[in-house]
C-alpha positions in Angstrom: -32.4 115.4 223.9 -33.8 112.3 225.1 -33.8 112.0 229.5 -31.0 110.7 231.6 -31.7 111.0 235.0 -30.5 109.8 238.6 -33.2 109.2 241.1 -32.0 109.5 244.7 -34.1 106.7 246.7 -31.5 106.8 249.4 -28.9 108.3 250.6 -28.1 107.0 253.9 -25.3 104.9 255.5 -25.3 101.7 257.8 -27.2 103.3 260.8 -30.5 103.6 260.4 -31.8 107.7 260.8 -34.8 109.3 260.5 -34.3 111.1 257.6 -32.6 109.3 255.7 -33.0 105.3 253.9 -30.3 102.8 253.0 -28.6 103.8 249.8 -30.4 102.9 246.3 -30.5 105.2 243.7 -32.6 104.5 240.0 -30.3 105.7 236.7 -33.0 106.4 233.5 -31.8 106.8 230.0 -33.5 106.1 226.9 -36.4 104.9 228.3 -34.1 102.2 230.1 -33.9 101.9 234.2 -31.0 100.7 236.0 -31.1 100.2 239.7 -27.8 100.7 241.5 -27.8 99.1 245.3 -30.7 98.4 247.3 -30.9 99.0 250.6 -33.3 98.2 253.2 -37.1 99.8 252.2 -35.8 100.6 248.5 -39.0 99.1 247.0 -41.2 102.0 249.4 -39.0 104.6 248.0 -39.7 103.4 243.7 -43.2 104.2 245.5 -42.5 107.3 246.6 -41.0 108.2 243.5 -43.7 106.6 241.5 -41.1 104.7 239.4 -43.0 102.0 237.7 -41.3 98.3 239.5 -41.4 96.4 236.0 -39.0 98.9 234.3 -36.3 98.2 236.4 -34.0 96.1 234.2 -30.9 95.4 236.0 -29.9 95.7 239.5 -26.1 96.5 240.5 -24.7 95.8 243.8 -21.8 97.7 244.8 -20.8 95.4 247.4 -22.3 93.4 249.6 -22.8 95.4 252.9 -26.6 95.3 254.1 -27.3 98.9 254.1 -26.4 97.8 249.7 -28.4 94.8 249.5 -30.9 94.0 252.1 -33.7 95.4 250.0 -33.4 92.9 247.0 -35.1 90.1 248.1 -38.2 92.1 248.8 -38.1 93.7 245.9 -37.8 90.9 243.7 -41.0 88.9 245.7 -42.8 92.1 244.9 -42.2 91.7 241.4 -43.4 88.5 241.8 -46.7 89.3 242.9 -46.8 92.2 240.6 -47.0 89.4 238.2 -43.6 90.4 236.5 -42.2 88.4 233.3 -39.4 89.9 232.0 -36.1 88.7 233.3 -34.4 90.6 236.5 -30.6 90.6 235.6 -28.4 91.4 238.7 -24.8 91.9 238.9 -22.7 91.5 241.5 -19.8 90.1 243.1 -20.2 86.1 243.3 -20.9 85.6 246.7 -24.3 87.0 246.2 -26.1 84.2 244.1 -25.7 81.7 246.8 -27.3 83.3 249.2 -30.0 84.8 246.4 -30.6 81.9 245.5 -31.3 80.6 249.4 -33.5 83.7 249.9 -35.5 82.6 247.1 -36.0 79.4 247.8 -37.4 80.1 251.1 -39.3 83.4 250.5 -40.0 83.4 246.9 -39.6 79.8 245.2 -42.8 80.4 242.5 -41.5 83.7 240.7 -42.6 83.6 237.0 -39.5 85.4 235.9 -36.0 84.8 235.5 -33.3 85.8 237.7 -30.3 86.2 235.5 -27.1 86.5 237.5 -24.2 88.3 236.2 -21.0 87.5 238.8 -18.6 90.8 238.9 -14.9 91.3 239.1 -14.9 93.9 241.8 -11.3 94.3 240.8 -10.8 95.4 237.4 -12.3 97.9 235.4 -14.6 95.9 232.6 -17.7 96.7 230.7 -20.7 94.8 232.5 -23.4 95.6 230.4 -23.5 96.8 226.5 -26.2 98.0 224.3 -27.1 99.9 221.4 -27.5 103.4 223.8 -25.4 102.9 227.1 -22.3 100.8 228.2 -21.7 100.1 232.1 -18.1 99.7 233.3 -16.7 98.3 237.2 -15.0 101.3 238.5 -12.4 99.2 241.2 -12.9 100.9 245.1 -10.6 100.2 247.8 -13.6 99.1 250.7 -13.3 96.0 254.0 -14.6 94.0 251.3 -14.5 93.8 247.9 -16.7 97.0 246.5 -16.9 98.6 243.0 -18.8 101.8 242.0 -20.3 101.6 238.2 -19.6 104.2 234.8 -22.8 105.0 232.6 -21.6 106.2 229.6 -24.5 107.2 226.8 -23.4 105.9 223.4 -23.1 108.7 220.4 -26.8 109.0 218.3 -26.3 109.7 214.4 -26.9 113.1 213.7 -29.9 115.3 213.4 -31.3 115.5 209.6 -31.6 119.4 208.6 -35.5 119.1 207.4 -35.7 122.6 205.9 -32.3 121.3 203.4 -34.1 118.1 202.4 -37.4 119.7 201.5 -36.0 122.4 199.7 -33.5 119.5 197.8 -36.5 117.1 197.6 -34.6 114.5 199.0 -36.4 111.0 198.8 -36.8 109.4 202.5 -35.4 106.6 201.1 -32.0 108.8 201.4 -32.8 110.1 204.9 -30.7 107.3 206.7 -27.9 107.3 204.4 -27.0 110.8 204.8 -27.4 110.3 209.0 -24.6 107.6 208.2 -22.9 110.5 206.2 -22.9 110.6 203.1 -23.3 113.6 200.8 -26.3 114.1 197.9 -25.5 114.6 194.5 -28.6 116.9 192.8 -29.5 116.1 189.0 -27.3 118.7 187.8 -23.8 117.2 189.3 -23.9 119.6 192.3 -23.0 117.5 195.1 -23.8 119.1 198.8 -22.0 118.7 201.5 -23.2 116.3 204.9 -22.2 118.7 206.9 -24.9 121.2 205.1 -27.5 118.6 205.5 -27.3 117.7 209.1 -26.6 118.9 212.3 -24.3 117.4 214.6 -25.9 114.8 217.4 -26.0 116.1 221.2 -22.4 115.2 223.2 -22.8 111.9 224.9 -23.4 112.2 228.2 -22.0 109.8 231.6 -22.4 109.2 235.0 -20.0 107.5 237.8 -21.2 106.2 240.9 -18.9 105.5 243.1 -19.9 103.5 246.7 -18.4 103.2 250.2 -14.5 103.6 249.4 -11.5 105.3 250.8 -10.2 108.4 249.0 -8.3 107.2 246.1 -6.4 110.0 244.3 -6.5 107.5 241.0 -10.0 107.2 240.7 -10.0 110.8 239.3 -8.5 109.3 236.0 -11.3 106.6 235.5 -14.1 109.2 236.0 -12.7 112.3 234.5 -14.9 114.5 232.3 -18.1 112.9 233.5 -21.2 114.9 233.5 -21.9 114.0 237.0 -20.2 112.1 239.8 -21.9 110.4 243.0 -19.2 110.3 245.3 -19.4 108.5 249.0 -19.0 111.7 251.9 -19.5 109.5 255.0 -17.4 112.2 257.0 -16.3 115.4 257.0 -12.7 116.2 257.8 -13.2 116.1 261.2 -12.9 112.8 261.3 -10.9 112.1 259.1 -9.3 109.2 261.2 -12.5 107.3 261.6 -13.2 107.5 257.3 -9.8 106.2 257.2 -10.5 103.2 260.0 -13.5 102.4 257.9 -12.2 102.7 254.5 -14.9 105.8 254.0 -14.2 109.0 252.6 -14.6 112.7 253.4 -16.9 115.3 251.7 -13.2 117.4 250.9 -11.8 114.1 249.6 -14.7 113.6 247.1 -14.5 116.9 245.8 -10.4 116.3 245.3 -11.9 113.6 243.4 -14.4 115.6 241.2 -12.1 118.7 240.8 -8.9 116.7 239.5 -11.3 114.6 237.4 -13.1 117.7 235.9 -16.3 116.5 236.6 -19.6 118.7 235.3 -21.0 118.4 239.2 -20.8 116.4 242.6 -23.1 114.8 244.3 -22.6 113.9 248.0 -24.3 111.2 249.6 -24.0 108.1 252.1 -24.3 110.3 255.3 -23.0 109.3 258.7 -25.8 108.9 260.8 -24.0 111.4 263.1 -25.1 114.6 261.2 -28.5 115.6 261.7 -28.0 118.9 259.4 -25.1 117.5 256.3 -24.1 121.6 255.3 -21.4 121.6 257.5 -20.1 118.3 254.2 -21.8 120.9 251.4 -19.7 123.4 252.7 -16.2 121.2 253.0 -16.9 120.2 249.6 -17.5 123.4 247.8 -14.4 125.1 249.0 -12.4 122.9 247.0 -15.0 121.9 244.2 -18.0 124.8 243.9 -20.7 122.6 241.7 -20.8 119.8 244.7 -24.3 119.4 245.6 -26.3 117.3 248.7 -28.2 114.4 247.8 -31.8 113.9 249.5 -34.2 111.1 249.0 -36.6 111.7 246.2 -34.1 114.1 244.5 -33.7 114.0 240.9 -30.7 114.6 238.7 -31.2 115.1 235.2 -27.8 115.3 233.0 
C-alpha cells in the first residue's frame, strides 16, 4: 500500500505558546504533498520534519485568520531562493491574491516560479483539485469569517495481478493490463478463467477531512462520514463552552459528536487554546464520547 500520511507542523491557536506553532499541517499521498494552512514559522517546522520545500505542490488556506496564513509569504521567498521552478498553486478564498500579490511585490518580486491562484467558494461543497490518485473537496464551516476545512479522498487503484495464476497460465504481458481492467483469459483449449481468479482485489481507498476553526455543526458529520481519519478544531473543552460559542470555536466533546455520528476510523484534536498548558483534560472529554480520539503534537505523524 502505497503511504498517506498527515504531518502535524502545528497545532496551535491564535496566541502564541511555547509549545505549540501556528496551525500547518503537510498531507502525503502517492508521492504527492499538499500543504493545508500555514501559520507563522511553518517553513522551520518542513525543517524540522525534514520535508523536502520543493515537493509541496499546493497550498490550502482554510481561511484567512493569521495564525492560517501568516507563514506563506516566507515560505514562498524561500522557495525562491531555494531556486524552485515548478509552479506553487494556492487555493483560497479571494481576498487572498490581492494582498499575495502586494506581499510579493514588495518582498519577493524576482521568483522564478509561478504562483497559480485558485480563488475558493468557502460556501459550497466543490471538488478543488482532481487527479489521476486524489480529489480535494471544500467542506463549508460556520467561522467570524468565511472558513472551509478540505476532504482528501484517495481514488480506487486497478487491482493486484495474481503472478503465481499468470505464470502457471503463461499469460503474455501483453495481457497483464487488460485483465487489471477485467477481463477474463481464454486458454487454447476454450477454458475461459475467471478475473476474479486472476487478480486480487485493490486496497479500499482511503480519506481524510480537515476541518479548521468552526463552531460545532451537527451536519458536518454527513459530509465526513466514514473517513479514515478526521482533524477536528478542539479550541476548548466544555468548560467553556460559552467562550467556543462567542468565537465560533468548538469543544474537544463537540468534535468527537462529530467523529462518532460520522463513523470516522480516528480523531484527531488540535488548534489548542493557549490556556492549557497540559491538553489531557480535551483527550479525555473527547474519548468519553468517541474512544479512538487522539492529541495532535508538532512533528507527529499520521499514517492512514
Amino acid at each position: 500500500m502505497t503511504p498517506f500520511s498527515v504531518y502535524i507542523l502545528g497545532c496551535g491557536s491564535a496566541m502564541p505558546t511555547m509549545h505549540h506553532n501556528p496551525t500547518s499541517q503537510v498531507v502525503s499521498l502517492r508521492n504527492k504533498q499538499f500543504m493545508v494552512d500555514c501559520g507563522e514559522g511553518t517553513q522551520l517546522q518542513l525543517r524540522k520534519a525534514r520535508i523536502h520545500f520543493m515537493k509541496i505542490e499546493a497550498v490550502f488556506i482554510s481561511h484567512l485568520h493569521g495564525d492560517h496564513c501568516l507563514g506563506l509569504i516566507g515560505m514562498m521567498s524561500t522557495f525562491g531562493m531555494l531556486g524552485r521552478t515548478a509552479p506553487l498553486h494556492i487555493y483560497a478564498h479571494e481576498d487572498l491574491e490581492p494582498l499575495l500579490k502586494m506581499e510579493r511585490q514588495l518582498f519577493c518580486d524576482k521568483l522564478e516560479y509561478d504562483v497559480v491562484f485558485h480563488p475558493i467558494d468557502t460556501e459550497r461543497e466543490t471538488v478543488v483539485y482532481d487527479d489521476k490518485s486524489v480529489s480535494i473537496s471544500t467542506l463549508p464551516l460556520d467561522h467570524r469569517i468565511p472558513c472551509c476545512g478540505f476532504l482528501f479522498r484517495e481514488k480506487s487503484t486497478l487491482p493486484h495481478i495474481r503472478r503465481d495464476m499468470i505464470d502457471y497460465l503463461e499469460i503474455p504481458v501483453s495481457q497483464i493490463n487488460n485483465i487489471k481492467l477485467g477481463a477474463d483469459w481464454t486458454c487454447p483449449d476454450g477454458t475461459v478463467v475467471p478475473n476474479s481468479d486472476l487478480v486480487v482485489p485493490a486496497e479500499k481507498p482511503r480519506s481524510y477531512a480537515y476541518c479548521s476553526d468552526t463552531r460545532y455543526l451537527p451536519e458536518l458529520a454527513q459530509r465526513v462520514r466514514g473517513v479514515d481519519l478526521l482533524y477536528h478544531e478542539s479550541t476548548y473543552d466544555t468548560n467553556e463552552q460559552r467562550k467556543a460559542e462567542k468565537y465560533y470555536h468548538s469543544t474537544a466533546a463537540q468534535a468527537a459528536l462529530v467523529a462518532r455520528d460520522a463513523a470516522v476510523g480516528r480523531l484527531l484534536l488540535g488548534h489548542y487554546s493557549s490556556r492549557y498548558d497540559d491538553e489531557s483534560v480535551l483527550l479525555d472529554e473527547a474519548r468519553n464520547i468517541f474512544p479512538e480520539a487522539y492529541l495532535t503534537h508538532e512533528n507527529d505523524i499520521f499514517n492512514l
